[in-house]
N, C-alpha and C positions, 0 to 999 in steps of 0.2 A: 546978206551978211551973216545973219546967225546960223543960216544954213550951212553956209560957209562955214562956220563953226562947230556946226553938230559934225559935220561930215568927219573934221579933222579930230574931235576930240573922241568920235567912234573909231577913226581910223588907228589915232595911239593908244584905245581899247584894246583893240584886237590886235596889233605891233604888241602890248604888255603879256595880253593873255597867250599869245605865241610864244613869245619870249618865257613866261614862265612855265607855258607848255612845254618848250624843249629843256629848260631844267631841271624841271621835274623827269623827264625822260632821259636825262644825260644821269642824273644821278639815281636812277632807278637803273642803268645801267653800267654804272661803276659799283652799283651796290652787287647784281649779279655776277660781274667780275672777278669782284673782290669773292664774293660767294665761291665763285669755284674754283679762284685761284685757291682758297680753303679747302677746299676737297681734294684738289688736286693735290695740296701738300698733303693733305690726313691719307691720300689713295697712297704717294709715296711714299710718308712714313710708314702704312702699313707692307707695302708689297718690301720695303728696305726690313723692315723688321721680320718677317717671312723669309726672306731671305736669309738673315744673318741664322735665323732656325734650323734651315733648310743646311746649310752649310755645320752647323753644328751636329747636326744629326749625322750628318753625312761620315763629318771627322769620325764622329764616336762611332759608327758602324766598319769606318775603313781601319780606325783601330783597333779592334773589336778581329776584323776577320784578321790580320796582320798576327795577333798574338794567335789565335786558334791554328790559324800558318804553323807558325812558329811551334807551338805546342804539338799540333801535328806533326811536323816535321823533325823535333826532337824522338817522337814514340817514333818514327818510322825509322830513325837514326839508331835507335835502342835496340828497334828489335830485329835490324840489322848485323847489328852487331852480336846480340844473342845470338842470332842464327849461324853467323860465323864461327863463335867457340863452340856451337852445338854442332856443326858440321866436323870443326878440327876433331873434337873428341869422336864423333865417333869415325875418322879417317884412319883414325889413330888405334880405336879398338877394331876395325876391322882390317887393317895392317897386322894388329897381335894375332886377331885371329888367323887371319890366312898362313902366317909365318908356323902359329901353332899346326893348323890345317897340314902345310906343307912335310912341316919334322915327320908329324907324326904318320902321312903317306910315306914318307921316304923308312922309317919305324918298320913300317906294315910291309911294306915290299921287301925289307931287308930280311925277314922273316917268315915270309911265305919264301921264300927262295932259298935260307936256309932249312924250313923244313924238306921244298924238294929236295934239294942236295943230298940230304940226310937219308930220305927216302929212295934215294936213287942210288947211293953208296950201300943204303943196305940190303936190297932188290938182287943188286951186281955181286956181293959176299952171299946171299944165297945161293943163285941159279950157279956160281963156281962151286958152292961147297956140292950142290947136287950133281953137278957137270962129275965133278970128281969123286963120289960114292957112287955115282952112276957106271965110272969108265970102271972101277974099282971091282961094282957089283960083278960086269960085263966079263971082266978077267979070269972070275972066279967058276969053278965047276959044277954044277947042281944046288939046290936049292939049302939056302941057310932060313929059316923061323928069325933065327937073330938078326940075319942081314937085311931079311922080310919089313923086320917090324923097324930099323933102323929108315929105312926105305920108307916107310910108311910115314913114318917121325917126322923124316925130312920133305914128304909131300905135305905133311899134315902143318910144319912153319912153311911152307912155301906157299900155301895155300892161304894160311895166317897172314903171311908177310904181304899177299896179293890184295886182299880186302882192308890190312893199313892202308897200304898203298894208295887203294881203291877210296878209303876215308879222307886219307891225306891230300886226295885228289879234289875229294868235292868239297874238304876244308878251303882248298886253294881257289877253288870256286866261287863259296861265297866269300872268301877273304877279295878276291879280285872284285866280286860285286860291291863288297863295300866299299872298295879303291876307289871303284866309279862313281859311288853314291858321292865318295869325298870332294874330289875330281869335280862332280857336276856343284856342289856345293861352293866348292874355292872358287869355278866359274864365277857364278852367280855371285859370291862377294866381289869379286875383280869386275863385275858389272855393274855391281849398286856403287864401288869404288868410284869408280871412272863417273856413273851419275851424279855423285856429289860432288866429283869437279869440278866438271860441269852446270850444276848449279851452284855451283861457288863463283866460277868465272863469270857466268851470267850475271850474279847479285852484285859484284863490285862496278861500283860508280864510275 
């Protein structure tokens, strides 16, 4: 009988010490729970805080390059636009010039040609006035001193009149070479002309 006894009051012993065994372990693992559910929230708030950083930063840098754009894209606007009045002007002085260039070949030419003319009218009134003291000379009977030295005169402008000629000749030489010089010149701005066009047409948007 009292054995009976012991047995049972050892047995709700160890049924107590169980029982406060697993409360003790049920609430050492709600304590861990609750433990990490706390981490778990300070892990969130921190990664949500990092974030909203992360996103801040991000703004400030996208507006950041947005205005440098913008900035940029104004000087490139500008100096577009420079370039354009500095094109027109000088389309415009190399228009004067070449027009200048032009008058003053057409000047040049009109002028070498009236000095040929000039030289060639006056060439033609000598070789007749000799043609005709010549037929003159021919007519006449034996020797004149006077008619000699008359004869002489007129080889002596003739000879004169040959080496104008001969000047006015190589004046009209180098007047022609400078024509050329002009000529290659007015090229050459109808070329850089035509290049700024061209890079004008290129540069518009």
């Amino acid at each position: 009988m009292e054995r009976q006894s012991a047995l049972e009051l050892s047995a709700h012993l160890q049924q107590d010490i169980t029982q406060k065994t697993n409360d003790g372990l049920r609430e050492q693992l709600a304590a861990k729970d609750a433990e990490k559910s706390d981490v778990h929230a300070l892990a969130r708030t921190e990664v949500q805080r990092e974030l909203e950083d992360f996103k801040r930063s991000v703004t400030v840098k996208v507006k950041a390059a947005e205005e440098t754009h913008q900035q940029k894209l104004a000087q490139v606007q500008t100096e577009l636009e420079e370039y354009k009045r500095s094109s027109e002007a000088s389309i415009k002085r190399l228009d004067e010039e070449a027009s200048h260039l032009r008058e003053a070949l057409a000047a040049k030419e009109s002028a070498v040609q009236a000095l040929v003319d000039a030289h060639q009218k006056e060439i033609s009134t000598l070789k007749a006035t000799c043609r005709k003291y010549k037929k003159t000379l021919d007519g006449e009977i034996g020797t004149n001193a006077d008619l000699h030295s008359r004869v002489q005169n007129l080889e002596d402008e003739l000879n004169a009149s040959k080496y104008m000629h001969e000047q006015a000749l190589q004046a009209q030489k180098s007047i022609w070479a400078e024509l050329l010089e002009v000529k290659k010149e007015l090229r050459m701005l109808q070329v850089l002309h035509q290049e700024v066009d061209e890079g004008n047409a290129a540069s518009d948007p």
